[in-house]
C-alpha positions as CSV (number, residue, x, y, z in Angstrom):
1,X,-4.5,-13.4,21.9
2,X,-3.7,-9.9,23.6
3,X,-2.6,-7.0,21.3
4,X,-1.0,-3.9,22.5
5,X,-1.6,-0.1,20.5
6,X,0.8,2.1,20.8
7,X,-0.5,5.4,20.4
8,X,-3.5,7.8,21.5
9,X,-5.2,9.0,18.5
10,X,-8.6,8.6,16.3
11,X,-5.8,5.6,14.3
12,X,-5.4,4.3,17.0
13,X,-8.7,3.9,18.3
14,X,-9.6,2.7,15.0
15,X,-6.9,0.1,14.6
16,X,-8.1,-0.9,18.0
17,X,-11.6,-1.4,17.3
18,X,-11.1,-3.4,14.3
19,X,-8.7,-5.8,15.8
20,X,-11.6,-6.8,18.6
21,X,-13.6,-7.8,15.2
22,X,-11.5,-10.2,15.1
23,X,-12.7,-14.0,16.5
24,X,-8.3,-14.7,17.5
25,X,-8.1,-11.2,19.5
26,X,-10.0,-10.7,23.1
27,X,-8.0,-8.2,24.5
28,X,-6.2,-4.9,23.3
29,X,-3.8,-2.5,25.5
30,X,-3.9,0.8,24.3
31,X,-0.7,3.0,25.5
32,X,-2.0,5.8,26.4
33,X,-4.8,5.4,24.5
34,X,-8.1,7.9,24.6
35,X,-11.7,9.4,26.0
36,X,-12.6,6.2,22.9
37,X,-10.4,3.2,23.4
38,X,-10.9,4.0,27.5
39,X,-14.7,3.1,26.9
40,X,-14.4,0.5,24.7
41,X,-15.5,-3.1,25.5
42,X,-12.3,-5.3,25.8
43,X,-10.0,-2.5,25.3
44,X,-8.0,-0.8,28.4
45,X,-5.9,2.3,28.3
46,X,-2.2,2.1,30.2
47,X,-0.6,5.3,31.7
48,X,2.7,4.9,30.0
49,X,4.3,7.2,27.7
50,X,5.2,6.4,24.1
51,X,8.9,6.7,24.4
52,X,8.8,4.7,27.3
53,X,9.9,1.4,25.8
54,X,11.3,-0.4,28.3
55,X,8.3,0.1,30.4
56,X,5.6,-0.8,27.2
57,X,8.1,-3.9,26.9
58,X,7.8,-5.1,30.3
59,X,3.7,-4.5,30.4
60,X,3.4,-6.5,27.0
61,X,6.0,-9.4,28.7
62,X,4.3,-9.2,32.2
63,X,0.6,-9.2,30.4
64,X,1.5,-12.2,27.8
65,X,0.7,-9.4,24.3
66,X,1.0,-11.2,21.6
67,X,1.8,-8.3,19.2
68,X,2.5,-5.0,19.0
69,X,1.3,-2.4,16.9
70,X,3.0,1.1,16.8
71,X,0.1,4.3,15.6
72,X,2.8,6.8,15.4
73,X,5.7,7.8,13.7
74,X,7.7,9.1,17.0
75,X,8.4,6.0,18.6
76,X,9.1,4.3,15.1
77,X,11.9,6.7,14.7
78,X,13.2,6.6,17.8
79,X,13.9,3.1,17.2
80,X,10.8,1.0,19.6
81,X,10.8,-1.6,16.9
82,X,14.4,-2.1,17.4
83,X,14.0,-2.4,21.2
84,X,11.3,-5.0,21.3
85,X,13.5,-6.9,18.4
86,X,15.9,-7.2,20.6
87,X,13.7,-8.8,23.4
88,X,12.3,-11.3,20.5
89,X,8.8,-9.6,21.0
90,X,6.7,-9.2,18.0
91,X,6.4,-6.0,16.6
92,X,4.5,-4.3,13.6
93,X,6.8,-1.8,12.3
94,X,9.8,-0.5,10.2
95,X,12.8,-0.2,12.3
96,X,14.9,2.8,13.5
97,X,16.6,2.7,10.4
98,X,13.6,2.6,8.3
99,X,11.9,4.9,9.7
100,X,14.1,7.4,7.7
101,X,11.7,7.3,5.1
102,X,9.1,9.6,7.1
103,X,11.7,11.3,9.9
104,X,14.2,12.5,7.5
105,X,12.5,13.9,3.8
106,X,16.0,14.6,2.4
107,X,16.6,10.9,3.2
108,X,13.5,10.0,1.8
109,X,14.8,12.0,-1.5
110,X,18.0,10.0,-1.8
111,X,16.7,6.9,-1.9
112,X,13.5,8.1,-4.3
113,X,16.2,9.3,-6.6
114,X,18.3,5.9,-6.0
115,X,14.7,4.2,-7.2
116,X,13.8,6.2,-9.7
117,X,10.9,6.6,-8.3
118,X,9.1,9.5,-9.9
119,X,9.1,12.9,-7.4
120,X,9.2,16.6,-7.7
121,X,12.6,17.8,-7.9
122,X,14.2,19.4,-4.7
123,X,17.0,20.6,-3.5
124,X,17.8,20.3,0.5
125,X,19.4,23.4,2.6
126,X,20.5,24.3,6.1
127,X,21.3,27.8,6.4
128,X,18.6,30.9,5.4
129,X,20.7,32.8,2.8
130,X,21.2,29.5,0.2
131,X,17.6,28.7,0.7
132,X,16.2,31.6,0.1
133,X,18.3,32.3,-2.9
134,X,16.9,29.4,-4.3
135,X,13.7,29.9,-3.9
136,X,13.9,33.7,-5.5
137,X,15.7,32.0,-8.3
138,X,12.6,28.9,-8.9
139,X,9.9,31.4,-8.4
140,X,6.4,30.7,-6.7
141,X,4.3,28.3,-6.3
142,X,6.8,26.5,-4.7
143,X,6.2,24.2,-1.8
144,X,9.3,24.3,1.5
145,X,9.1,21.4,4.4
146,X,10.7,20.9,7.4
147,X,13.3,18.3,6.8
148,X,12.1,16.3,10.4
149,X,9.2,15.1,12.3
150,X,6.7,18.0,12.4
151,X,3.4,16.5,13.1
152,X,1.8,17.0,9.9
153,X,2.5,20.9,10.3
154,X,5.7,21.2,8.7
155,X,4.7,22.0,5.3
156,X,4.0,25.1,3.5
157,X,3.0,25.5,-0.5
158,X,3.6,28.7,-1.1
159,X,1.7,30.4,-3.6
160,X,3.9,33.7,-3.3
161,X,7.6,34.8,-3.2
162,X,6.4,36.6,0.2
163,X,4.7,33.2,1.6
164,X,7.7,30.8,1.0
165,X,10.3,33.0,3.0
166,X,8.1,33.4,5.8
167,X,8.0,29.6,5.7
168,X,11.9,29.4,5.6
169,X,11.9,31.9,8.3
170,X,9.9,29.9,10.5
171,X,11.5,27.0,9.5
172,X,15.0,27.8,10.0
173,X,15.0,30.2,13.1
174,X,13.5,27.2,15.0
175,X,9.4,26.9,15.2
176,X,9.9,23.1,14.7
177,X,13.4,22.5,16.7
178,X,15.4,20.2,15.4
179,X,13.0,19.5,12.4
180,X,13.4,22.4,11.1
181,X,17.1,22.5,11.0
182,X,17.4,21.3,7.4
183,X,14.9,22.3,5.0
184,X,13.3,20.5,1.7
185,X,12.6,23.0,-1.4
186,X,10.5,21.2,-3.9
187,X,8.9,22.1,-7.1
188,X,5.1,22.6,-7.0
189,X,3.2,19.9,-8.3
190,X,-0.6,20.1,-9.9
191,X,-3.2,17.5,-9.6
192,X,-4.8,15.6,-7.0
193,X,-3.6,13.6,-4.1
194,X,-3.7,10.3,-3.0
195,X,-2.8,8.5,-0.4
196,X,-1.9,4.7,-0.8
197,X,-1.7,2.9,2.9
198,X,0.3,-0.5,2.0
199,X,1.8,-3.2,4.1
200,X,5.2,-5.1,4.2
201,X,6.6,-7.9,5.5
202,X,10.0,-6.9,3.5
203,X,10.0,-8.4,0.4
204,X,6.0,-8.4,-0.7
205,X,4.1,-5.3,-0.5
206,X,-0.4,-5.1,-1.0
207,X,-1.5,-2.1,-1.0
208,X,-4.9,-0.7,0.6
209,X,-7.7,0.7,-0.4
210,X,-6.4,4.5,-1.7
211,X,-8.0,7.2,-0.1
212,X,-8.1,11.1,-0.4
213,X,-6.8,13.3,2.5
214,X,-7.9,16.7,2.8
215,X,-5.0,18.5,4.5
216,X,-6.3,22.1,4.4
217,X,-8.4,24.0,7.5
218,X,-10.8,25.3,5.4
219,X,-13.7,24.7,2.7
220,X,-12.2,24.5,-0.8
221,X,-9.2,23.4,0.0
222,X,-8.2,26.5,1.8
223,X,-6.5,28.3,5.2
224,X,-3.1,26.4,6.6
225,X,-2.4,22.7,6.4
226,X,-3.3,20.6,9.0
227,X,-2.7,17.0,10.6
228,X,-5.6,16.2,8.0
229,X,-9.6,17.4,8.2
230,X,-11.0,14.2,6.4
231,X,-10.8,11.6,4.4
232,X,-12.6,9.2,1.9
233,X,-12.0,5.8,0.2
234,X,-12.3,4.4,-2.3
235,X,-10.8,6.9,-4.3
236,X,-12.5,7.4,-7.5
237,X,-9.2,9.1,-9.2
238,X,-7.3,5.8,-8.3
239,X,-8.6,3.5,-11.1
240,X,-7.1,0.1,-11.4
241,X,-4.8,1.1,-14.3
242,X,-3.1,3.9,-11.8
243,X,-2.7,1.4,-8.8
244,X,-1.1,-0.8,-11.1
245,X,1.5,1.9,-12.1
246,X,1.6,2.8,-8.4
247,X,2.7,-0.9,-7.5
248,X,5.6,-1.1,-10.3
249,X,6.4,2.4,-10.1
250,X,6.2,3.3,-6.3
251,X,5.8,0.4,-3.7
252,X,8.0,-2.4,-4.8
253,X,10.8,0.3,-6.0
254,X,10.7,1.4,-2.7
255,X,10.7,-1.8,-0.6
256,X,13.6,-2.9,-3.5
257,X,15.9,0.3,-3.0
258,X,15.7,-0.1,1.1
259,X,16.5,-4.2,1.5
260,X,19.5,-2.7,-1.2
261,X,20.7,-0.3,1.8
262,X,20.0,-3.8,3.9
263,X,16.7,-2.9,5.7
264,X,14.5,-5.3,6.3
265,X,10.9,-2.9,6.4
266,X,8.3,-4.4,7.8
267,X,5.3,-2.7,8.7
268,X,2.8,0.0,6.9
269,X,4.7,2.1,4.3
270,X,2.5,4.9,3.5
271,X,2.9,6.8,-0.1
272,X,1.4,10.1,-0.5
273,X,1.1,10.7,-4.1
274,X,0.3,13.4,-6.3
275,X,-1.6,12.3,-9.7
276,X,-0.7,14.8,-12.2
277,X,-3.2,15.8,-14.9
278,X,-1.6,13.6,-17.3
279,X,-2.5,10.2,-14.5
280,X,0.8,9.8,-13.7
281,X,1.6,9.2,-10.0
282,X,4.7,10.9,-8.1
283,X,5.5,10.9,-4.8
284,X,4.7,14.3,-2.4
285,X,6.0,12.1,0.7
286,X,6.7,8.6,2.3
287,X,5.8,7.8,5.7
288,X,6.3,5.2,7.8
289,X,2.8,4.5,9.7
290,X,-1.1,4.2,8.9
291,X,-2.5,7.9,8.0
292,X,-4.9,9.7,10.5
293,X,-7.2,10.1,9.6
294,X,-7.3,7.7,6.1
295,X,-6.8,4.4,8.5
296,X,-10.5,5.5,9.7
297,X,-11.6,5.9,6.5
298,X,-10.0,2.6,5.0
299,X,-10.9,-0.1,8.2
300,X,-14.5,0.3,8.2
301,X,-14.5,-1.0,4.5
302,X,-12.1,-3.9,5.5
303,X,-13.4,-7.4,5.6
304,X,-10.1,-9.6,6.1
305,X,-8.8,-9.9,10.1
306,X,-6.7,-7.1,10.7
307,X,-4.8,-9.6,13.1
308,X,-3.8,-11.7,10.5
309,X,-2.7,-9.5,7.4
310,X,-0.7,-7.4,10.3
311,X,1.1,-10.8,11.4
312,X,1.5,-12.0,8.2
313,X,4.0,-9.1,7.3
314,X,6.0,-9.5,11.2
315,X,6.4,-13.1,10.3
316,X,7.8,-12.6,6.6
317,X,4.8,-14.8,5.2
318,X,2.8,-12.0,3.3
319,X,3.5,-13.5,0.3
320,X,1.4,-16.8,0.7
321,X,-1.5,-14.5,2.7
322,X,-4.9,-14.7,0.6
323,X,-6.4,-11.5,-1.4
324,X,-7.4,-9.2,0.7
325,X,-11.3,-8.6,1.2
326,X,-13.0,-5.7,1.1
327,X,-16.5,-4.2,1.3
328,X,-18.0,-2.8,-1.9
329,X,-19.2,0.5,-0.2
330,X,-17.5,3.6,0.3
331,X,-16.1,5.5,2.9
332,X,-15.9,9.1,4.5
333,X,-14.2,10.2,7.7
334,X,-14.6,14.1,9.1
335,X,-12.8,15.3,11.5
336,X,-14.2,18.0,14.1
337,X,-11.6,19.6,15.3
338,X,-11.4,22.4,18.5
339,X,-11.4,25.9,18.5
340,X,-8.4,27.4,17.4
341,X,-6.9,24.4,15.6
342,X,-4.5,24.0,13.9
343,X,-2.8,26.8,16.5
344,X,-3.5,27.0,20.1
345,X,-6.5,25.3,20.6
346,X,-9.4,24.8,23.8
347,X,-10.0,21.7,25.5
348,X,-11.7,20.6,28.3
349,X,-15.6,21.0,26.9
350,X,-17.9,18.2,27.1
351,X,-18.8,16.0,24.2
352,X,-22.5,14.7,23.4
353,X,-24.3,12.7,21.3
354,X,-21.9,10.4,19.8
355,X,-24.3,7.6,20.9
356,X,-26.8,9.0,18.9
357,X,-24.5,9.3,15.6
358,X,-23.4,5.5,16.4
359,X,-27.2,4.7,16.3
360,X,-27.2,6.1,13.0
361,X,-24.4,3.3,12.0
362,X,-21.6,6.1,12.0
363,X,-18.4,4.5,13.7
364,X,-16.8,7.9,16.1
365,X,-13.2,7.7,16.6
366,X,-11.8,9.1,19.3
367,X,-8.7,11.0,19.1
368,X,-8.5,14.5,21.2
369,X,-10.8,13.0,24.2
370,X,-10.1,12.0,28.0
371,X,-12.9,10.8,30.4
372,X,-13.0,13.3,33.4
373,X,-15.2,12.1,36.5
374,X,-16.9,10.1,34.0
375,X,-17.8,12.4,30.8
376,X,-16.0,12.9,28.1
377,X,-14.2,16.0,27.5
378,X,-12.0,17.5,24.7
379,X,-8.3,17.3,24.9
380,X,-6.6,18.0,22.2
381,X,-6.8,19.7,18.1
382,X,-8.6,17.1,16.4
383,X,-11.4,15.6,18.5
384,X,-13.0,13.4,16.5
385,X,-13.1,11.2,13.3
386,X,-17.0,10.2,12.2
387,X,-17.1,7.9,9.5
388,X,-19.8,6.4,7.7
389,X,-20.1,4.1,4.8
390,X,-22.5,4.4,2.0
391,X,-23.4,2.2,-1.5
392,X,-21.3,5.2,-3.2
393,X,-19.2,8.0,-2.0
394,X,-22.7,10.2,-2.0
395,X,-24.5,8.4,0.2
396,X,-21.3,8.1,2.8
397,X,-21.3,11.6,2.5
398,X,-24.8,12.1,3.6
399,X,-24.8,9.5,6.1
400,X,-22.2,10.8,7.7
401,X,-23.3,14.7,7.8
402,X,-26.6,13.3,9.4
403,X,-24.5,11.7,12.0
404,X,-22.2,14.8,12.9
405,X,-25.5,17.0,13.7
406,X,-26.0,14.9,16.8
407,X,-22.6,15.5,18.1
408,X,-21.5,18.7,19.9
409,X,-19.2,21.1,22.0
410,X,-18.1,24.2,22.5
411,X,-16.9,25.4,19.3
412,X,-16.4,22.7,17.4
413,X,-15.2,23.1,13.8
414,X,-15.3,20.8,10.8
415,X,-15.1,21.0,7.2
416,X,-18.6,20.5,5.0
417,X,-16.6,19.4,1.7
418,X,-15.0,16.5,2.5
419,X,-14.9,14.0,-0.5
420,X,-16.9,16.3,-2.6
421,X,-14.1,16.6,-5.8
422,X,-15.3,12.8,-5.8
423,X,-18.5,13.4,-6.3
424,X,-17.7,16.8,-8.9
425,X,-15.1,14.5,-10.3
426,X,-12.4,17.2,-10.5
């Protein structure tokens, strides 16, 4: 069978890759793909853009895909699920409508609040005056998010009165267009974060292995938030007894409250939790696609076909589909990242030595890369996702640091902490 990717980052690549594992797959499309998936074995890039969907529709007809898989959360809420529906072309992913949960956070809110699904409190404005009154009134830390599609960037916890209205500011006077013209005000939640990657076919929900993102530029959780800087899995802090609660208390609420408002979700719902100090989970955000970079932390220790488990949920059967296998290792992704990032950032320097870090076992995934006359060459914020596994989270860590030394370019930036809380334990 031929699979077509939709989407161009390290996910991507990743989702790619681990579908060729499989012995029903031999070829994968990846629109537009990367520097990676352009290299692959098997795997072939196609200049089409991601909002293109009658041309991605006619390549997959024409071509003879079997499926479709969509890496991003702009042409899920623009409604590409919707348009290959229509053709009767099989498709992995919520529709247009579903979709809300990640485009819209205020929608996401209402029906969190329909589910009783436990959240921060919030309250949801449009014009600067309102919104910062609130905010003088609740005080700091407090955290304010663009209500839209922001590319990970659209979030500011604000640990001063001063921080949070220069985050309204930018909000609401346009820095993320039409995102920004509503605005989400939530209280600040403590704890740690975890992010539970599950699949649908509607009605049955599994979740993933849970990982931990690390959203912050800098060591020690510190500098701006970013599209995400690393990730491991599995996540000590999610013990059997919390993904339990997250299953009653978080998925199957969830998929329950959206078949209520008639949608029929099917595809990778993606909680972001917040696991207070008490071990309670609540929800910082839904979205409605595999994390980058946790879906390179989480594939490496899958062991059940990718194909199947992904079919299962377009075909409604996910229910009768076998436990799914996994490796008992662990995980750790690091991202290196350009110069400048998260901001205005350099491309165009050439990349070495990933061979050499792939000789080390590490899987590279490609995510901010083109090939230019043959070499590969830096074009975008995050570059690259190196993951390793390990018999515990300690070894991953070190396997994967050894790896990155072989790799460079100009400038290149990574964090040195990634998964350590798992090792501290804090």
């Amino acid at each position: 069978m031929k699979v077509l990717v939709v989407g161009s980052g390290g996910r991507e690549h990743a989702l790619a890759w681990k579908l060729l594992q499989s012995p029903h797959i031999d070829r994968v499309f990846c629109i537009p793909g990367n520097g990676g998936t352009a290299t692959m074995p098997n795997c072939q890039n196609v200049s089409l853009s991601i909002d293109d969907f009658e041309g991605m529709l006619r390549f997959a007809q024409v071509q003879g895909v079997g499926f479709t898989i969509v890496g991003p959360e702009l042409p899920l809420a623009l409604g590409i699920v919707d348009y290959f529906k229509a053709a009767e072309a099989l498709i992995f992913g919520p529709t247009r409508e579903g979709a809300q949960i990640e485009a819209s956070k205020s929608w996401a809110k209402d029906l969190m609040q329909e589910a009783n699904i436990p959240t921060a409190a919030s309250a949801t404005f449009q014009d600067i005056a309102s919104a910062q009154a609130y905010v003088q009134a609740q005080g700091a830390p407090i955290v304010i998010k663009a209500d839209g599609l922001a590319s990970g960037k659209g979030v500011t916890v604000a640990m001063t009165l001063e921080e949070a209205m220069e985050s309204l500011e930018r909000i609401l006077t346009g820095q993320f267009g039409s995102a920004g013209e509503t605005v989400v005000i939530e209280e600040f939640m403590a704890g740690q974060e975890v992010s539970v990657l599950a699949v649908t076919d509607g009605k049955t929900i599994r979740p993933l292995s849970p990982a931990q993102d690390h959203k912050r530029l800098g060591d020690g959780d510190t500098g701006p938030n970013t599209g995400g800087m690393g990730a491991y899995a599995p996540a000590p802090i999610a013990t059997p007894e919390l993904m339990a609660k997250v299953q009653t208390q978080v998925l199957e609420p969830a998929i329950a409250a959206l078949r209520a408002r008639g949608i029929d979700y099917r595809g990778c719902l993606y909680a972001g939790l917040m696991i207070t100090p008490e071990g309670e989970p609540k929800v910082v955000e839904f979205n409605c696609r595999f994390g980058d970079p946790e879906t390179q932390a989480v594939l490496p220790l899958l062991d059940t076909n990718l194909d199947e488990l992904l079919m299962a949920c377009v075909q409604g059967k996910l229910a009768e589909f076998p436990e799914i296998k996994w490796k008992d290792q662990a995980s750790v992704c690091v991202v290196l990242a350009a110069g400048g990032y998260p901001d205005k950032v350099e491309t165009g320097h050439f990349v070495t030595g990933i061979g050499k870090a792939e000789d080390l076992g590490a899987y590279v995934f490609q995510s901010g890369t083109k090939l230019k006359n043959n070499a590969l060459v830096t074009n975008g914020g995050r570059v690259l996702g190196v993951t390793a596994l390990g018999d515990d989270i300690s070894h991953a860590i070190a396997n994967v640091y050894n790896a990155i030394e072989f790799i460079a370019y100009d400038n290149m930036y990574y964090r040195k902490d990634i998964a350590s809380k798992a090792v501290q334990g804090n």
